[in-house]
Structure formats: C-alpha cells, structure tokens
C-alpha positions in Angstrom: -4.0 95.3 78.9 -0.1 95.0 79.2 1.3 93.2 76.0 3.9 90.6 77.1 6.0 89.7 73.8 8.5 86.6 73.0 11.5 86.5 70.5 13.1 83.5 70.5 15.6 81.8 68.7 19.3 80.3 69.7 20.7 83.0 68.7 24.4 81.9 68.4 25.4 84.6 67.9 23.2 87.5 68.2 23.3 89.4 64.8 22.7 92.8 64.2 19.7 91.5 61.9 18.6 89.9 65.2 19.2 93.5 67.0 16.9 95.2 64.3 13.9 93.0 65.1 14.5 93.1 68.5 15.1 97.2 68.8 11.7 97.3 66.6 9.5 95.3 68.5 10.7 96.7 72.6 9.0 100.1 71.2 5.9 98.1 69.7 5.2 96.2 73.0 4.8 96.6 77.3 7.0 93.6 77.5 9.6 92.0 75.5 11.4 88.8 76.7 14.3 87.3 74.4 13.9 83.5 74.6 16.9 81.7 74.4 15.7 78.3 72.9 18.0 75.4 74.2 18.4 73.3 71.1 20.5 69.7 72.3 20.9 69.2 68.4 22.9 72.2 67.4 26.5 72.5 67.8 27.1 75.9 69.0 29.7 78.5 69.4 28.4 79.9 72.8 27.3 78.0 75.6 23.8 78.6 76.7 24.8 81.3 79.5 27.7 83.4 77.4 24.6 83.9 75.4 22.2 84.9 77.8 25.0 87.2 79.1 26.4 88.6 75.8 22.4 89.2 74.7 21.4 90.9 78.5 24.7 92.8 77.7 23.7 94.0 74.2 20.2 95.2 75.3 21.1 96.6 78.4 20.0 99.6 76.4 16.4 99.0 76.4 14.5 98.7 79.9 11.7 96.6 78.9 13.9 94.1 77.7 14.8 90.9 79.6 16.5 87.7 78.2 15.2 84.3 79.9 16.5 80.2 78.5 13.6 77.9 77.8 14.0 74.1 76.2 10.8 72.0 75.0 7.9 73.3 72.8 7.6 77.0 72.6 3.4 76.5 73.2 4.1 75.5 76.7 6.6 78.3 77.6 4.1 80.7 75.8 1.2 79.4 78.0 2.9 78.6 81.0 4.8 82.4 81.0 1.4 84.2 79.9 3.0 85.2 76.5 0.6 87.2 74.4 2.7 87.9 71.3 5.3 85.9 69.5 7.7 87.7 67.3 9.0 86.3 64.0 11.5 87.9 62.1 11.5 87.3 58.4 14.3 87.6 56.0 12.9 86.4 52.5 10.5 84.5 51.3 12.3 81.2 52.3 11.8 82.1 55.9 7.9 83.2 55.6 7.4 79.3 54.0 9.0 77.7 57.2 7.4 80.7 59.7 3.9 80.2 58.6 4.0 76.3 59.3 5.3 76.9 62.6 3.1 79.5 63.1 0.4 77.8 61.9 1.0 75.0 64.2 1.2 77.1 67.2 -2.0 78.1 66.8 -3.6 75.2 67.6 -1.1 74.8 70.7 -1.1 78.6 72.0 -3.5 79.8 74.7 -6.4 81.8 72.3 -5.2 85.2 73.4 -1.8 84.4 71.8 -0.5 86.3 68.5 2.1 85.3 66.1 4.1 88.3 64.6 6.1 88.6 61.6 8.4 91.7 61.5 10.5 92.3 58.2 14.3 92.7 59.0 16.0 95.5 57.6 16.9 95.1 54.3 20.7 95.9 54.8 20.4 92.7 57.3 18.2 90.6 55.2 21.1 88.2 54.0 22.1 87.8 57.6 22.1 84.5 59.2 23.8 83.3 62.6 25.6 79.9 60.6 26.6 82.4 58.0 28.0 84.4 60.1 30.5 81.8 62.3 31.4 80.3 58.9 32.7 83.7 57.7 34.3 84.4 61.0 35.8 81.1 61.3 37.6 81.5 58.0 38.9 85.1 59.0 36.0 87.1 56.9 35.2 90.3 58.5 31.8 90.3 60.1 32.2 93.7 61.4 29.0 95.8 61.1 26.7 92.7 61.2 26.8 91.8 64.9 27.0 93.9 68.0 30.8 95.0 68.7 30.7 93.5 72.0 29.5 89.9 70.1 32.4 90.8 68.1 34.8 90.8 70.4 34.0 87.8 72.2 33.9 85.9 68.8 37.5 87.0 68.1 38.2 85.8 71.9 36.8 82.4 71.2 38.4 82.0 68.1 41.6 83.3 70.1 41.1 80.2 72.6 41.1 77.4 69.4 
C-alpha cells in the first residue's frame, strides 16, 4: 500500500526547521503533500500563493513532494484527500503538550486508517519558529542560515517594498 503523507502548517515563512522535517519525512513516505493551512486569523507576511510558490520552489528538489492550500478542519481534508499519515514536527516539550491534544482530537475525526506523526526537528533548528523569525527580520537581525536562501531573498524584497 502507497503511503500518502500531510505536513501542514501556514508556514509564513518556510524555515529551515520546517525544511528538516519536510526533507526527513519525503524519504520516510510514497507521498508527501505540504498543506498550506489558510488561517483568516493570522496576519501574515506572504499571501497564500507567494507561499505556495516560494514552498513548490524550495522543494522542487524532491519529486514526491507537492504543495496543495486547504482552509477548514484538517479531519475533512485528511479524509476527503485519502491522507494516511499526518506529520507533526516537534520542537520542545511545549510543542509535544499542544501536538498531542490536537492529535488526540483528530483521532476521533480521522478516517481509522489515519496516523499522526511526530518527527523531532533538528536540534540546530529546535529554537526555530516562523513569528520569531519575521520579528528578527523586521528589526534587521540576520536570519541567514535559518530559512531557505530563496525565502531569504524574498523577505528582504518584501521588507524592500515597506
């Protein structure tokens, strides 16, 4: 049986800690899609399709990769897109307390062949996070190293067209 895996998050902007998980888990399963989760409550940097592009763009790299934008409850894209693997990535133990609600949750809402997935980042990326991230870039901090350089550059352009 083929395994068809999700990653989703808004991923504004994609980080390199976001890369590692992503990188990890193309060579663990068939399948890998990169959910884009539309989230009408978060300001963000990038709109909805610079991400997709930007993310497509920084995977183009790994063939069993594609990048797709979803809004609503994950369960129902899971189920309705015949998902069976959710990937999680987990930075400490503040993001296992949150992930294991959520995944919890899901359970209950995911078809019964669907698995939840935690995958440790790196440690080098561990402090990563996409708000931390714009903050430091938006107060001229160097971010170079923790996001992909082509993320990079269209940060500097954005911050170039304020």
């Amino acid at each position: 049986m083929k395994t068809k895996a999700l990653y989703t998050g808004s991923f504004d902007p994609l980080t390199n800690g976001h890369m590692n998980i992503i990188e990890r888990a193309a060579k663990l399963y068939d399948e890998l899609t990169i959910g884009i989760i539309v989230n009408p409550s978060k300001k963000c940097l990038f709109s909805l399709e610079e991400r997709r592009r930007m993310i497509s763009d920084a995977l183009r790299h790994l063939p069993n990769v594609s990048v797709d934008c979803f809004s609503g409850l994950l369960a129902r894209y899971v189920n309705d897109n015949g998902f069976n693997v959710v990937v999680r990535g987990l930075r400490a133990t503040m993001d296992f307390e949150y992930e294991i609600q959520m995944a919890q949750m899901n359970a209950r809402l995911f078809d019964e062949t669907v698995e939840t997935v935690f995958l440790m980042t790196d440690p080098k990326y561990s402090f990563i996070s996409s708000s931390m991230i714009k903050e430091v870039h938006s107060l001229g901090g160097s971010i170079e190293g923790l996001v992909p350089d082509e993320i990079l550059r269209k940060m500097d352009e954005s911050i170039g067209d304020k």
